[in-house]
C-alpha positions, 0 to 999 in steps of 0.5 A, spaced: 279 586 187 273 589 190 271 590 183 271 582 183 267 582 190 261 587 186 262 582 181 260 577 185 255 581 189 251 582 183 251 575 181 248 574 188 243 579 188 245 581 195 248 588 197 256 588 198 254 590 205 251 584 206 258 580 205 263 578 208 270 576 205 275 571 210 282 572 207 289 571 210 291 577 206 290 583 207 289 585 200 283 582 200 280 584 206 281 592 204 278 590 198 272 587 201 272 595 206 272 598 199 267 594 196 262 597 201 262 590 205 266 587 212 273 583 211 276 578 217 283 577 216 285 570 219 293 570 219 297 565 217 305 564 215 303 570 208 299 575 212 304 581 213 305 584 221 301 591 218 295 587 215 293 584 222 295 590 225 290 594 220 285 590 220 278 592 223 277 585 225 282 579 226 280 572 227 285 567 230 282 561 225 277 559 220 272 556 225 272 563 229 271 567 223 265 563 220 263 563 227 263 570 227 260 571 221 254 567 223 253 571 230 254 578 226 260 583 224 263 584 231 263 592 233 270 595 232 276 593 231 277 586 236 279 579 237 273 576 234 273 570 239 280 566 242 276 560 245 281 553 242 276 550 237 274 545 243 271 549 246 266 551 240 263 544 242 262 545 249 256 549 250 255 549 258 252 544 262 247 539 260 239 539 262 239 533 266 
């Protein structure tokens, strides 16, 4: 797997540490690690308990993971973000 993810990589001219691999499998997201890039786990009914307690980051859905890819790979091992996906839209009080 993390040489598909090199594979990939060189076919996208970038770095694998520029990449990030969103999967509810934890297989993936350590072949991503391995292949020197970051992983978000995003659990669903096939992730294993293991997987989510061993990844480095965790995220509760899509829509936060891809939010966090967007924002930068969060620092250490965290919830990325636990907001429902309402609150994705809500961004504070509007200018009169």
């Amino acid at each position: 797997m993390a040489e598909l993810i090199l594979w990939v990589v060189g076919r996208v001219c970038t770095t694998p540490s520029e990449c990030v691999v969103v999967s509810d499998l934890g297989a993936h997201v350590e072949a991503a690690r391995r292949a020197g890039g970051h992983g978000i786990l995003v659990p669903s009914g096939r992730t294993r308990p293991e997987a989510t307690a061993g990844a480095e980051h965790v995220a509760p859905d899509v829509l936060t993971a891809v939010r966090a890819v967007l924002n930068g790979p969060p620092p250490g091992r965290v919830l990325v973000d636990e907001r429902p996906m309402e609150a994705a839209f809500d961004t504070g009080p509007r200018p009169r």
